[in-house]
ZAVEXGU-582191 format. One record per atom (N, C-alpha, C): residue in one letter; atom name; x, y, z. Coordinates in Angstrom, 3 decimals, decimal comma, padded with zeros to 6 digits. Example, Ala and Ser with C-alpha at 12.3 -4.5 7.8 and 13.67 -1.06 7.14 Angstrom:
residu|atome|X|Y|Z
A|N|013,190|-005,690|007,800
A|CA|012,300|-004,500|007,800
A|C|013,200|-003,300|007,800
S|N|012,850|-002,250|007,080
S|CA|013,670|-001,060|007,140
S|C|012,900|000,030|007,870
//
This chain:
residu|atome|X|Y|Z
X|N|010,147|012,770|-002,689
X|CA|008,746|013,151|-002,613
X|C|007,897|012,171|-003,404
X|N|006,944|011,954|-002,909
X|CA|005,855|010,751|-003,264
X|C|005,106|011,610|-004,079
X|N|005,147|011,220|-005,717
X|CA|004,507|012,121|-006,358
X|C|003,075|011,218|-007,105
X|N|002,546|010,220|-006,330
X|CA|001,267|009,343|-006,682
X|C|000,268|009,811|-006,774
X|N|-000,867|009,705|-007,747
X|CA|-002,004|010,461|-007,473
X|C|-002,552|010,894|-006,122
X|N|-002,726|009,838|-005,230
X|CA|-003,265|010,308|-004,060
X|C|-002,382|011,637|-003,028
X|N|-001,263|012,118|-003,666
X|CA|-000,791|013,073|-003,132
X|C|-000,980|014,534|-003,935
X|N|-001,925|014,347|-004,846
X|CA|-002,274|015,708|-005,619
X|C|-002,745|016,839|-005,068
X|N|-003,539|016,370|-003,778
X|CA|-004,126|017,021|-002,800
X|C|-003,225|017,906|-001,826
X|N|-001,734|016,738|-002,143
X|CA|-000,789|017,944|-000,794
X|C|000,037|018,235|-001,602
X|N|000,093|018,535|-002,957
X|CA|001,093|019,301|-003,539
X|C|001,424|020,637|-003,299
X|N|-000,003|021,308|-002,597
X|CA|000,394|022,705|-002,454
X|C|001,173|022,981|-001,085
X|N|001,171|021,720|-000,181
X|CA|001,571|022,000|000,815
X|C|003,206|021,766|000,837
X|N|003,417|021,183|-000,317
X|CA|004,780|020,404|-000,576
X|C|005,390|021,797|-001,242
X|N|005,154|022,569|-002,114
X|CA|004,948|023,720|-002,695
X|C|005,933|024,338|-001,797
X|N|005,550|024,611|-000,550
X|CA|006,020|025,617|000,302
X|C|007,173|025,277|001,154
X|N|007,647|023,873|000,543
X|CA|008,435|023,164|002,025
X|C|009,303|023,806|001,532
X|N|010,404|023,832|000,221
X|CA|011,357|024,720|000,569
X|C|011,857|025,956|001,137
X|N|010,975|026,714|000,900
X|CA|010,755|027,975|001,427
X|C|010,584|027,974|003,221
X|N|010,420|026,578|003,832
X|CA|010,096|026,426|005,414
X|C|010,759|025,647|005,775
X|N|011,683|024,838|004,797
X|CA|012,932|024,371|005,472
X|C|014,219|025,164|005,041
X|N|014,134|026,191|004,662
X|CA|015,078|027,382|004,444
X|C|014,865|028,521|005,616
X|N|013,736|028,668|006,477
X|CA|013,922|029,120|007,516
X|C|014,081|028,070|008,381
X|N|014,019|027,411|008,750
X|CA|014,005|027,035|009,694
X|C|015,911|026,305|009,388
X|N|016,603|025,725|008,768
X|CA|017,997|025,096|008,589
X|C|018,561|027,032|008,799
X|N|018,141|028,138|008,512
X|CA|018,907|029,664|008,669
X|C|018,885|029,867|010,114
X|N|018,335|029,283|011,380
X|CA|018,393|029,664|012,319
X|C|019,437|028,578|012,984
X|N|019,749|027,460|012,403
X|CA|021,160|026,751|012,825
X|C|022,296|027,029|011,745
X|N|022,703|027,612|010,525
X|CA|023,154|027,553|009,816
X|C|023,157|028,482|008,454
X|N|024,022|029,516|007,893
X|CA|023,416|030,116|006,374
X|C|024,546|029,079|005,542
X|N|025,060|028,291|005,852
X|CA|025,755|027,294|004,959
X|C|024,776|026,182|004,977
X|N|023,778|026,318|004,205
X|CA|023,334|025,013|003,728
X|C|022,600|024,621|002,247
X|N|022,670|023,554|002,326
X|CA|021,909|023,089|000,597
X|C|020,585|022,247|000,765
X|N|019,866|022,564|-000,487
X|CA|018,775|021,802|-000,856
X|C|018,527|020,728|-001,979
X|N|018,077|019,567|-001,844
X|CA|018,053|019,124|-003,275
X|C|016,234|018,588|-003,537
X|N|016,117|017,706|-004,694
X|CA|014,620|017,122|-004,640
X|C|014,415|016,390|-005,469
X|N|013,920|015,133|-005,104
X|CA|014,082|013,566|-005,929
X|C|012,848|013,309|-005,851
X|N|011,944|012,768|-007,090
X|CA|010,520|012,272|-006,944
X|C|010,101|010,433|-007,128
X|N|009,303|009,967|-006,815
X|CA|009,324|008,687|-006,820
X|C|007,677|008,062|-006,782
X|N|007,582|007,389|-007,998
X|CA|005,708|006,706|-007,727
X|C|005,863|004,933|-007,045
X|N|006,791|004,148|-008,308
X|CA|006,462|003,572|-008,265
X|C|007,133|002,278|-009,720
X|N|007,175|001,094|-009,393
X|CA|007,835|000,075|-010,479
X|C|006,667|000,251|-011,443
X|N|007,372|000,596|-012,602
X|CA|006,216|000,566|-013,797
X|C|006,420|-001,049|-014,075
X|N|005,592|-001,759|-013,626
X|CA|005,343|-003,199|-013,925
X|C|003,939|-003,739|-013,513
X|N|003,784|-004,402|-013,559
X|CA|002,670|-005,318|-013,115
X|C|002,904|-006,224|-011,715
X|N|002,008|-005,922|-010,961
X|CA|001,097|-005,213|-010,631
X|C|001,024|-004,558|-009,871
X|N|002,003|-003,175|-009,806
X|CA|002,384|-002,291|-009,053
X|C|001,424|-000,950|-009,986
X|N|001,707|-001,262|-011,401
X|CA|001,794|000,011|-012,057
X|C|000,603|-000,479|-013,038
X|N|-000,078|000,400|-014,193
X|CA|-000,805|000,035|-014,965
X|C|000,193|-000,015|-016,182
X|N|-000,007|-001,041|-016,753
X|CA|001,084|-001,714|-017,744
X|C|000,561|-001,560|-019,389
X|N|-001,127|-001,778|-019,396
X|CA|-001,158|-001,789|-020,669
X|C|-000,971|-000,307|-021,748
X|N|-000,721|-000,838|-022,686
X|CA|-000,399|000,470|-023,662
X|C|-001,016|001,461|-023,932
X|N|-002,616|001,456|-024,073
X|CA|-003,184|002,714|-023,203
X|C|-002,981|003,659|-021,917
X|N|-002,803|002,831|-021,308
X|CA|-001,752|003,815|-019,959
X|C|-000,071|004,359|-020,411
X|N|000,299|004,216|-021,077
X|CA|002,150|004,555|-020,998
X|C|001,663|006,042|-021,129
X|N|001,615|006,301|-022,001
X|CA|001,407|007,971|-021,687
X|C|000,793|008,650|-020,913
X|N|-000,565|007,989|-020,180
X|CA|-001,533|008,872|-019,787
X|C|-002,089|007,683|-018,451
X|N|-001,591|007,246|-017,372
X|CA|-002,254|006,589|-016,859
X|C|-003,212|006,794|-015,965
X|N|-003,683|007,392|-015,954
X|CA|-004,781|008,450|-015,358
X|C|-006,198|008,210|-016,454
X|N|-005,937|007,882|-017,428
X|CA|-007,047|007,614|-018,985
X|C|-008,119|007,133|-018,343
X|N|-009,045|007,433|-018,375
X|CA|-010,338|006,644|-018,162
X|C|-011,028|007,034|-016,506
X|N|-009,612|007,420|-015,829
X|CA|-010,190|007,773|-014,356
X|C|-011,029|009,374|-014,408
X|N|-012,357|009,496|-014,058
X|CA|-012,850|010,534|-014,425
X|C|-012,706|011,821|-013,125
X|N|-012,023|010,846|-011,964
X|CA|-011,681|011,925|-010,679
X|C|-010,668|013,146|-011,500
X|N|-009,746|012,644|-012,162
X|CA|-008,257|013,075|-012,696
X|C|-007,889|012,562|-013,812
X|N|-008,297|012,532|-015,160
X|CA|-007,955|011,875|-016,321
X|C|-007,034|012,219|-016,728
X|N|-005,820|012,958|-016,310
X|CA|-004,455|013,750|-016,548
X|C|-003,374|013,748|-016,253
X|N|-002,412|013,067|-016,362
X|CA|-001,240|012,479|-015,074
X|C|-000,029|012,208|-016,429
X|N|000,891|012,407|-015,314
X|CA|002,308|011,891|-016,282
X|C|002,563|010,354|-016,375
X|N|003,525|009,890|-017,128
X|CA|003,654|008,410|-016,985
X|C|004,169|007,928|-015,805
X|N|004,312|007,038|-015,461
X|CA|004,806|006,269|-014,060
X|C|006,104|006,171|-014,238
X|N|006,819|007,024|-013,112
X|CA|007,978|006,350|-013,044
X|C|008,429|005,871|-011,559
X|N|009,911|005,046|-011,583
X|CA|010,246|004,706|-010,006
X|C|011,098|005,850|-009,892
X|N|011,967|006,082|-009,203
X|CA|012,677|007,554|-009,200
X|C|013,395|007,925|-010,202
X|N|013,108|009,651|-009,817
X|CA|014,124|010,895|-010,545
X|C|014,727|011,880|-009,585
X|N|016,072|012,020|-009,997
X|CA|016,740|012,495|-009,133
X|C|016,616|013,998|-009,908
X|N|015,679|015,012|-009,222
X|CA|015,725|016,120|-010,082
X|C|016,769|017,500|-009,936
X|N|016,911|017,677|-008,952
X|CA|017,887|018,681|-008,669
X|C|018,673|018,435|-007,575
X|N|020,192|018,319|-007,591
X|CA|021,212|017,862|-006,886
X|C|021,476|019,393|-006,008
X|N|021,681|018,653|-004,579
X|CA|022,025|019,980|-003,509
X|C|022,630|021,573|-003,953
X|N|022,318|021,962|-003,857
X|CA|022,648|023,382|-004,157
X|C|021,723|024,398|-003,145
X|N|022,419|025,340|-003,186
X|CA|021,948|026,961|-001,685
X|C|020,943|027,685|-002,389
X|N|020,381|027,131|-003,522
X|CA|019,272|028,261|-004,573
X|C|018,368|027,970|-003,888
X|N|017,514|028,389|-003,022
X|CA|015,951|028,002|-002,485
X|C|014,971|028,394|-003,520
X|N|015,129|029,362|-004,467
X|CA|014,461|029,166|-005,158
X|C|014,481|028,198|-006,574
X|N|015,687|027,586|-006,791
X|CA|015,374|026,620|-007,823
X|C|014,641|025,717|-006,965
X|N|014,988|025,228|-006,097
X|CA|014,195|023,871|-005,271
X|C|012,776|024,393|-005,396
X|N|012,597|025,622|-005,052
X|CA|010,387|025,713|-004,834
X|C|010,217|025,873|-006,691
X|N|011,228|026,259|-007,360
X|CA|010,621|026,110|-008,574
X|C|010,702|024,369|-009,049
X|N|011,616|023,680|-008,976
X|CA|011,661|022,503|-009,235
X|C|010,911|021,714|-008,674
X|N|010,129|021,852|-007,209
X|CA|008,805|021,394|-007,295
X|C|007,634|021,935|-007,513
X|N|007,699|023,154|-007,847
X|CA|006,401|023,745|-008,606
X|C|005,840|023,471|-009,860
X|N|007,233|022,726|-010,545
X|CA|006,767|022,139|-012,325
X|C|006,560|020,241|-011,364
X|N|006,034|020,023|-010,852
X|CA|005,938|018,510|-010,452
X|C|004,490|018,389|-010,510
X|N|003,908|017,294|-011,450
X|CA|002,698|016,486|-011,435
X|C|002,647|015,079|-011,156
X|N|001,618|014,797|-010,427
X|CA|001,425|013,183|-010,242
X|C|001,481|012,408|-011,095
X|N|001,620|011,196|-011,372
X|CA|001,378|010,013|-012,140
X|C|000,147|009,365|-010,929
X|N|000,018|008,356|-011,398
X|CA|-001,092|007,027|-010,723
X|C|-000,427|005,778|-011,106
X|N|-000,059|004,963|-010,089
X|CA|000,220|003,429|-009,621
X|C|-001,037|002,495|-009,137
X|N|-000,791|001,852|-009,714
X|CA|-002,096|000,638|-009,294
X|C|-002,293|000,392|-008,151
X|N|-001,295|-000,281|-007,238
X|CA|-001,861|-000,606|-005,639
X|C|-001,740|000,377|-004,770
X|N|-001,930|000,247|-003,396
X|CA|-001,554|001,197|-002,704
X|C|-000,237|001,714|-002,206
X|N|000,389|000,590|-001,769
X|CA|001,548|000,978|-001,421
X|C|002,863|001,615|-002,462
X|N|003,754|002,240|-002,111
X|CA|004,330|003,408|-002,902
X|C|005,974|002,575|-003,100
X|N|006,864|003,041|-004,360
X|CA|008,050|002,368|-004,085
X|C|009,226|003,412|-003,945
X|N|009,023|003,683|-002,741
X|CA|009,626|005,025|-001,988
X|C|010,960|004,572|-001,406
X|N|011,235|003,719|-000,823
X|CA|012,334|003,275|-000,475
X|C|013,145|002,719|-001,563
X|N|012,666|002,511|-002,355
X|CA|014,204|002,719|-004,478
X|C|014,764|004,069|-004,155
X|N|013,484|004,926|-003,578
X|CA|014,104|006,538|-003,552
X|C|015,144|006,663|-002,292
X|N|014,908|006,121|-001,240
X|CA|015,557|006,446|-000,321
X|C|016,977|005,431|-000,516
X|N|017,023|004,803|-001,068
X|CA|018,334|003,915|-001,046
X|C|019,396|004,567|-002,091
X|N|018,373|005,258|-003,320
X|CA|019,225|005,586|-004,204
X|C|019,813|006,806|-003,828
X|N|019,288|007,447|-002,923
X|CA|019,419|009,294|-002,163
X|C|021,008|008,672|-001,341
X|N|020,800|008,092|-000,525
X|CA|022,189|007,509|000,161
X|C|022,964|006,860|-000,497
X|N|023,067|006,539|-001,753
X|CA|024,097|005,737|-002,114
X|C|024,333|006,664|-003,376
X|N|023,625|007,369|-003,890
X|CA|024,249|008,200|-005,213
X|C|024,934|009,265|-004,681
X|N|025,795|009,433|-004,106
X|CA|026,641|010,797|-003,148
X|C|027,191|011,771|-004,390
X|N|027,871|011,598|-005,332
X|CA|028,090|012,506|-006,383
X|C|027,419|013,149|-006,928
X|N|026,063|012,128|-007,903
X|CA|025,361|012,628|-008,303
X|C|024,219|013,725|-007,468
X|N|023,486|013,427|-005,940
X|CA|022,931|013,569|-004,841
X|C|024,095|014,943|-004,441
X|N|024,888|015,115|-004,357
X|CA|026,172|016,240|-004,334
X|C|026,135|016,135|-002,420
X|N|025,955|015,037|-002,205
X|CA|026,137|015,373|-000,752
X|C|027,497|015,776|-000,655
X|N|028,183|016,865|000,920
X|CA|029,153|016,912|001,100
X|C|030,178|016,234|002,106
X|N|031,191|015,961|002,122
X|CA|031,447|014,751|003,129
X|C|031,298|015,424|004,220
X|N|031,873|016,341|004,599
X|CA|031,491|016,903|006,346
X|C|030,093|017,403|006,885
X|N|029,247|017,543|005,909
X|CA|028,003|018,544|006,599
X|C|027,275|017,188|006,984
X|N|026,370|018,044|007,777
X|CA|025,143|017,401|007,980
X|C|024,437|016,509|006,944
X|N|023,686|015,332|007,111
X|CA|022,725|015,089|005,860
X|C|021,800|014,698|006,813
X|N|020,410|015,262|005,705
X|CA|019,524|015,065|005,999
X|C|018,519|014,629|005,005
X|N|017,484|013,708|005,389
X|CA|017,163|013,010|004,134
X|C|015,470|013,189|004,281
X|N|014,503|013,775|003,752
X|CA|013,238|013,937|004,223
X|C|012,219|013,047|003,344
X|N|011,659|012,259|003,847
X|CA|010,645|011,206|002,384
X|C|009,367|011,732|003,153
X|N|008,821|012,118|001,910
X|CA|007,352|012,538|002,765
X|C|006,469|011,837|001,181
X|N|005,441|011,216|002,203
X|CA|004,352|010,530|001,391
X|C|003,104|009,984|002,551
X|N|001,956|009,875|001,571
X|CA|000,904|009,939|002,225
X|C|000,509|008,213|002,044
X|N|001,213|007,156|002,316
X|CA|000,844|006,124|001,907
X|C|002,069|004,981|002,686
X|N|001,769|003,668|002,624
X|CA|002,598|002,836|002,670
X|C|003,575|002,331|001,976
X|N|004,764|002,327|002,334
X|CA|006,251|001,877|001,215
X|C|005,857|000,170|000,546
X|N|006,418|000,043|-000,358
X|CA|006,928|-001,141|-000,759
X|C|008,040|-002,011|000,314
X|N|008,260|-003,419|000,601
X|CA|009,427|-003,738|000,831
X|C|009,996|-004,979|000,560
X|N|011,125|-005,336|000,935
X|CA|011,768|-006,583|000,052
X|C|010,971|-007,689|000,421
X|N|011,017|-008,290|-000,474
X|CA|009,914|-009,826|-000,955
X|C|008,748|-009,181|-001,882
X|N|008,308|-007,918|-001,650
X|CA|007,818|-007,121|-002,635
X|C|007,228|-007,193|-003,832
X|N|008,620|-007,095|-004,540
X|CA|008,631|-007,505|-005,855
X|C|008,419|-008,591|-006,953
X|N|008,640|-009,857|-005,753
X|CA|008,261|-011,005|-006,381
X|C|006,959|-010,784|-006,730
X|N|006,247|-010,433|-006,749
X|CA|005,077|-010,764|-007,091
X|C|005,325|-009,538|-008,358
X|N|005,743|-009,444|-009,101
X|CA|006,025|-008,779|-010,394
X|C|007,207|-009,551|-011,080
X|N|007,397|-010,836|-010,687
X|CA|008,572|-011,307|-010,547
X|C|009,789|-011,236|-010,210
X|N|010,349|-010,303|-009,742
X|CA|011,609|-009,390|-009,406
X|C|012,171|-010,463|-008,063
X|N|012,866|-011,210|-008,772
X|CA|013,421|-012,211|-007,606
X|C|014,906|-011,660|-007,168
X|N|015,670|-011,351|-007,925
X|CA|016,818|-010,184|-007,472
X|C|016,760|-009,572|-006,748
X|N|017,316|-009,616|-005,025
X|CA|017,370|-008,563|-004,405
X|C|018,272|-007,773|-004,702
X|N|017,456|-006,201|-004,044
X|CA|018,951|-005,009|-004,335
X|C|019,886|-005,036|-004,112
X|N|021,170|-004,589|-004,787
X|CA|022,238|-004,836|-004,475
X|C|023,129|-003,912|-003,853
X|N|022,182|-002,583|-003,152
X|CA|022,241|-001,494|-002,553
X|C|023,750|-000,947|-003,169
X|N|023,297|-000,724|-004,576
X|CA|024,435|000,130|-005,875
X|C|023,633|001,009|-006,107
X|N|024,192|002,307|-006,856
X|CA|024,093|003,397|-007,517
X|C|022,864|003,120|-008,611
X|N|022,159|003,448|-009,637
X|CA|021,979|003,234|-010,296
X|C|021,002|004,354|-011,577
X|N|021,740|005,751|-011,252
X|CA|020,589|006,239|-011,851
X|C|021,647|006,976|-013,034
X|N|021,004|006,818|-014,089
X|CA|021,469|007,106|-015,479
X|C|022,027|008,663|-015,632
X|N|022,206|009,053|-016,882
X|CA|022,969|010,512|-017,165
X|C|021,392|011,155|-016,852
X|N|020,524|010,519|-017,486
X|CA|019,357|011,644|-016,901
X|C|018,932|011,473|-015,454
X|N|019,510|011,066|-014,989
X|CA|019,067|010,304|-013,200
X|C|017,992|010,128|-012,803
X|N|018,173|009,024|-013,477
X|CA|016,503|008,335|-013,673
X|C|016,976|006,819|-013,104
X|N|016,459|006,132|-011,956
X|CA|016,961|005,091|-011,266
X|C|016,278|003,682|-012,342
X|N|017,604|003,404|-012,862
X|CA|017,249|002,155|-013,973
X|C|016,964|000,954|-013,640
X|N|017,535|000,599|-012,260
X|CA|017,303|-000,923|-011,960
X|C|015,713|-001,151|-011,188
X|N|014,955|-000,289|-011,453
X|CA|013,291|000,005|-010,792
X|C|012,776|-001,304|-011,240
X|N|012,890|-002,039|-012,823
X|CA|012,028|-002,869|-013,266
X|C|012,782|-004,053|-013,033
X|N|013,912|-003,985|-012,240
X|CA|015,281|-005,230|-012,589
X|C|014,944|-005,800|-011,201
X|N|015,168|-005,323|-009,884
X|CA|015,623|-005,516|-008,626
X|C|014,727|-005,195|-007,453
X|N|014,243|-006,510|-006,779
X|CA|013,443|-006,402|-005,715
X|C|013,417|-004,597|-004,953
X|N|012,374|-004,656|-004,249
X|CA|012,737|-003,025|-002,823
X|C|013,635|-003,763|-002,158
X|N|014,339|-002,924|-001,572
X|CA|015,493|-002,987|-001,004
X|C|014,620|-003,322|000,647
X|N|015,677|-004,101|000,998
X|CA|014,995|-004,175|002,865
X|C|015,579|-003,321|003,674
X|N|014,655|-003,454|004,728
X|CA|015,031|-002,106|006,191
X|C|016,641|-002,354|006,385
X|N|017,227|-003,678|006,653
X|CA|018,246|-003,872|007,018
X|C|019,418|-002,985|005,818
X|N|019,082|-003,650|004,741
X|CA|019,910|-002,580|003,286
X|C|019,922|-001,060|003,836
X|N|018,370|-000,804|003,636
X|CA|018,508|000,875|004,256
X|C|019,287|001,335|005,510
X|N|019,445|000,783|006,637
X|CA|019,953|000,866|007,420
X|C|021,396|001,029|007,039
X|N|021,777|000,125|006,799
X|CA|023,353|000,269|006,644
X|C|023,612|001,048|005,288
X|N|022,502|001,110|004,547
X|CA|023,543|002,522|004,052
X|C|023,217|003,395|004,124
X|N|022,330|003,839|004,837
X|CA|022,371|005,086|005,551
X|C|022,966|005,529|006,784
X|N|023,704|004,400|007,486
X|CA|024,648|005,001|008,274
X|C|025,659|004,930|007,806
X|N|026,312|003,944|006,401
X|CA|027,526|003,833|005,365
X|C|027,507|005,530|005,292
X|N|026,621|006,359|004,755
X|CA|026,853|007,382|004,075
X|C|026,408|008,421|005,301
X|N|026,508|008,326|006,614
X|CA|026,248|009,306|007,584
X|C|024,666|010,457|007,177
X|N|023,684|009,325|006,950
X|CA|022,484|010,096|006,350
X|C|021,130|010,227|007,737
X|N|020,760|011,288|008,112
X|CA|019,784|011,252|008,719
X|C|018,534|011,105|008,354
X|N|017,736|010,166|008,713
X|CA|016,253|009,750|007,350
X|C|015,005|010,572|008,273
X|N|014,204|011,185|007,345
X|CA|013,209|012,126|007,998
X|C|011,577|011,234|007,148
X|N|010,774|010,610|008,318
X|CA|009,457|010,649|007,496
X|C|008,695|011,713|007,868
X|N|008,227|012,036|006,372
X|CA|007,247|013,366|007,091
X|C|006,067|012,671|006,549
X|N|005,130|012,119|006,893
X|CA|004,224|011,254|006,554
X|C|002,615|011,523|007,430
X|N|001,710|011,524|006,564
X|CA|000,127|011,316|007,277
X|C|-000,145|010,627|008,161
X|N|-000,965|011,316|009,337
X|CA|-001,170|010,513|010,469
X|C|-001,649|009,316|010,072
X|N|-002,752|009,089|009,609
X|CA|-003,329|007,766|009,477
X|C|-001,596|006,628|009,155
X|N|-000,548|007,190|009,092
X|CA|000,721|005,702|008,516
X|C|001,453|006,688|009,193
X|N|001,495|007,176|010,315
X|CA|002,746|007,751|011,722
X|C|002,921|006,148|012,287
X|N|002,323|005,349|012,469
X|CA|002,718|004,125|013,468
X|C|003,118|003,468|012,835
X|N|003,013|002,912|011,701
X|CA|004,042|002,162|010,665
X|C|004,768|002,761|010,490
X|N|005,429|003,694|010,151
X|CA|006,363|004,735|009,820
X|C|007,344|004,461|011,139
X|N|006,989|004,437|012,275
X|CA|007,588|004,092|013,439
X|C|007,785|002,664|013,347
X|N|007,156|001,974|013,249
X|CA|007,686|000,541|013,191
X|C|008,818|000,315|012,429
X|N|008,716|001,048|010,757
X|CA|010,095|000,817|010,046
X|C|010,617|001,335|010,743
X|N|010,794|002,822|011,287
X|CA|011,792|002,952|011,584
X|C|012,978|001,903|012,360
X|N|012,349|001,610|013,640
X|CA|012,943|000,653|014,233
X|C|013,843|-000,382|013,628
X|N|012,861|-000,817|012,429
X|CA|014,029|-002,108|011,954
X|C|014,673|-001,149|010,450
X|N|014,681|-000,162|010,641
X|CA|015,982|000,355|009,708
X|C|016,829|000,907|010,728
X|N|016,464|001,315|012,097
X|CA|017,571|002,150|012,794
X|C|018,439|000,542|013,148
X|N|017,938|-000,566|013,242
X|CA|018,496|-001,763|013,805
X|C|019,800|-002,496|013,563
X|N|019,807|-001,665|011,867
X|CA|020,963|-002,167|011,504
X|C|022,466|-001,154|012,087
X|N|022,173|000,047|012,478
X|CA|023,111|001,034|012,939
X|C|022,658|002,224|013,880
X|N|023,159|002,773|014,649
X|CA|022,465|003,788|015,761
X|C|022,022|004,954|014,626
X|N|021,300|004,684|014,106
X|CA|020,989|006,065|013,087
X|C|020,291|006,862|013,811
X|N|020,238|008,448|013,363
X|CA|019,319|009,464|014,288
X|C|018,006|009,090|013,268
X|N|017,056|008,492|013,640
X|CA|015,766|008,805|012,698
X|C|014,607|009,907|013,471
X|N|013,732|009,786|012,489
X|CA|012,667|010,659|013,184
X|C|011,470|010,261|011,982
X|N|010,277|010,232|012,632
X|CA|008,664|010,208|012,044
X|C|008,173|011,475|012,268
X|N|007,327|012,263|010,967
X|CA|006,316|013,394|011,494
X|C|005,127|013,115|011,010
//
């Protein structure tokens, strides 16, 4: 979940998704799990606001919303489990941060969702399903250079005992082709649930992430 300022507006709608993808997965299934991972953005320059007045509060000075958490690139907050209500409570304690440009670094989230399988508790036989919903445009590889991040990803694991994805400030966005193959490496179905105004880009990636493997994708 794209938790950037400009999505403060659909938090309440995000609010309710567990609770509406728990009916709707009960009419194919009462064996299933939920999990929920949040993601803004590379706290660097010039993705993120860097100076030391912002680390705590980067929202300071903006008088729309002067109130926001610090920036981070992903957190893996609650690993699959059948509780529907920890999931609507675990995004009910979720507040925005604010990132400097527009585009979002959502795909760190989606690479790290398919490749952290332990931590992520996917199970090897079920279904997976992977939902990124954000109201904005992704980051993608070549990206980062311009924060210097000349390292591309090395589409590894990387999120700490608090699962907090560490290589955010180290390692270019990962490219469509990376995503691709490991999301069909790990048998993952990728869901955008995304704002009309970015449904046709959303379709365009898709294409060159399904390219690398027959993946089932889907845009909403």
């Amino acid at each position: 979940m794209d938790l950037s300022l400009s999505m403060k507006d659909d938090l309440d709608n995000i609010r309710s998704l567990g609770t509406k993808l728990a009916e709707e997965m009960r009419k194919l299934t009462s064996n299933f799990r939920l999990g929920f991972g949040s993601f803004v953005d590379k706290n660097i320059s010039p993705f993120s606001y860097t100076a030391p007045r912002y680390q705590t509060n980067p929202c300071i000075g903006y008088k729309l919303f002067p109130n926001c958490v610090p920036s981070f690139g992903f957190r893996h907050l609650l690993p699959l489990t059948d509780r529907v209500d920890s999931f609507n409570e675990e995004v009910r304690k979720q507040r925005v941060s604010r990132n400097r440009d527009a585009p979002e670094g959502g795909f760190d989230a989606v690479l790290q969702a398919a490749v952290c399988k332990e931590k992520i508790g996917w199970r090897k036989d079920a279904l997976h399903l992977l939902v990124f919903t954000t109201d904005d445009v992704p980051h993608i590889a070549l990206d980062g250079k311009l924060g210097g991040l000349v390292q591309p990803h090395d589409g590894q694991c990387h999120l700490n005992e608090d699962n907090e994805y560490t290589a955010s400030n180290q390692m270019d966005y990962p490219s469509l082709a990376l995503l691709g193959e490991k999301l069909a490496e790990n048998n993952i179905n990728l869901i955008f649930a995304v704002t009309k105004n970015h449904y046709m880009l959303y379709k365009v990636h898709l294409e060159g992430v399904r390219e690398a493997d027959g993946l089932n994708l889907g845009a909403c």
